[in-house]
C-alpha positions as CSV (number, residue, x, y, z in Angstrom):
1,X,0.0,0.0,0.0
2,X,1.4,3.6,-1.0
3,X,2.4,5.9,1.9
4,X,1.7,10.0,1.8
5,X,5.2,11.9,0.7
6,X,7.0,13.5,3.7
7,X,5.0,16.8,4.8
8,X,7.8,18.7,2.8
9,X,7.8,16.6,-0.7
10,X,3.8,17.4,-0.6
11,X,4.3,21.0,-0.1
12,X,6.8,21.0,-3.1
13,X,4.5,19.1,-5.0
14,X,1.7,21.3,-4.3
15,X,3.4,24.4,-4.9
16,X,4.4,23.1,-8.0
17,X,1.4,22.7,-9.3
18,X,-0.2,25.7,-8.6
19,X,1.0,28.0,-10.9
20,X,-1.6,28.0,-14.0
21,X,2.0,27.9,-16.5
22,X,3.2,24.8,-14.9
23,X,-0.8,23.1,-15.1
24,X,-0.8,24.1,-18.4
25,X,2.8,22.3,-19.3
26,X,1.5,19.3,-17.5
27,X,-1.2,19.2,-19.5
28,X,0.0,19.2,-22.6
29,X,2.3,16.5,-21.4
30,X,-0.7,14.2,-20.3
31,X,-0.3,12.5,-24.3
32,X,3.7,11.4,-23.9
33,X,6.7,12.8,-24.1
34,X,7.5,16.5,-25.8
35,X,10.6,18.2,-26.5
36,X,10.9,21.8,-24.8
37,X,10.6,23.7,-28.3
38,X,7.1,22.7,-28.6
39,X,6.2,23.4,-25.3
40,X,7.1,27.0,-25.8
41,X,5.4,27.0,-28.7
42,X,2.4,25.3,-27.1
43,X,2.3,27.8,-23.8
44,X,3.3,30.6,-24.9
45,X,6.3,31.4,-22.8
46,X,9.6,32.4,-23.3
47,X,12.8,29.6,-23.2
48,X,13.9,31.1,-19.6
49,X,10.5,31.0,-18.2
50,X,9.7,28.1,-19.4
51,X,13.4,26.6,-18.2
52,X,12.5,27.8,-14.9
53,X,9.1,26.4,-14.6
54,X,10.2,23.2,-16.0
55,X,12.8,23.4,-13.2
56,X,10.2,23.5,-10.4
57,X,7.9,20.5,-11.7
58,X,11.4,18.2,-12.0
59,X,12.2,19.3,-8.5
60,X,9.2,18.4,-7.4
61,X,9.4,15.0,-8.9
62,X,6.4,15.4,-11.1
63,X,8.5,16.0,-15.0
64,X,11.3,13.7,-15.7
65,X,13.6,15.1,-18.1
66,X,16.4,13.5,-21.0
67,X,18.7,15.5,-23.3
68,X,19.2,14.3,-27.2
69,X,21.9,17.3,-28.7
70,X,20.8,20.4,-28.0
71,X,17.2,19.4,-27.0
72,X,15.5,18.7,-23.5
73,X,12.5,16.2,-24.2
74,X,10.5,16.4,-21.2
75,X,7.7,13.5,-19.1
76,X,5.3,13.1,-16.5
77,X,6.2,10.7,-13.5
78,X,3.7,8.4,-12.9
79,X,4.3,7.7,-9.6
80,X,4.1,11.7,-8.8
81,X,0.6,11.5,-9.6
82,X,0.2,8.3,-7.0
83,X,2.3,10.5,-4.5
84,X,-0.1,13.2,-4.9
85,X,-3.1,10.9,-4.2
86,X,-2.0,9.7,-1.4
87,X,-1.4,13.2,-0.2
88,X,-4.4,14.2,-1.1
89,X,-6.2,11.0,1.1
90,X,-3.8,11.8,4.3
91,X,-5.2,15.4,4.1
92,X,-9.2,14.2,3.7
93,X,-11.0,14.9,6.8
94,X,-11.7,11.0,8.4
95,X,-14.7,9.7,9.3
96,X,-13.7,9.5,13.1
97,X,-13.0,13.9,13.1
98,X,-16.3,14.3,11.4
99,X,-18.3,12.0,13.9
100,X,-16.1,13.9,17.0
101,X,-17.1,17.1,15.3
102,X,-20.2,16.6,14.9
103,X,-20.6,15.7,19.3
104,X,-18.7,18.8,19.7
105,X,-20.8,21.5,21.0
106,X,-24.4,18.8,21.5
């Protein structure tokens, strides 16, 4: 069974993906692999705004990243996405805090 990312790893995730630039690159990488120059294209964004967002989501774990020349060809981790789940579900109110909740001020 998974287990939740460290408190920091999910606030790196997170963070990552809450810039609408960074949603949008992950987005178009949903279909596969793309190479950077497309992605610039595809986003509209400049090569060193782009570099630097790119930079956050492979920090965070979420792109993967290989080189070919002079080319950076770019990935989503699948196991980010599981990661993120399981953050998501250690974060979900429980059954147990709503029913203590609830017989809070009866």
């Amino acid at each position: 069974m998974p287990t939740a990312p460290a408190p920091a790893h999910t606030a790196a995730i997170f963070h990552a993906l809450s810039d609408e630039t960074r949603l949008a690159v992950v987005r178009r990488l949903r279909d596969g692999e793309r190479c950077v120059c497309d992605l610039m294209d595809e986003v509209d964004a400049a090569q060193s705004r782009l570099s630097f967002h790119l930079k956050v989501l492979r920090e965070a774990g979420i792109v993967g990243c290989r080189r070919e020349g002079r080319w950076a060809y770019y990935w989503l981790r699948p196991e980010a996405f599981e990661e993120t789940r399981e953050a998501v579900k250690e974060l979900a109110p429980s059954r147990a805090g709503r029913a203590a909740a609830a017989r809070c001020c009866e």
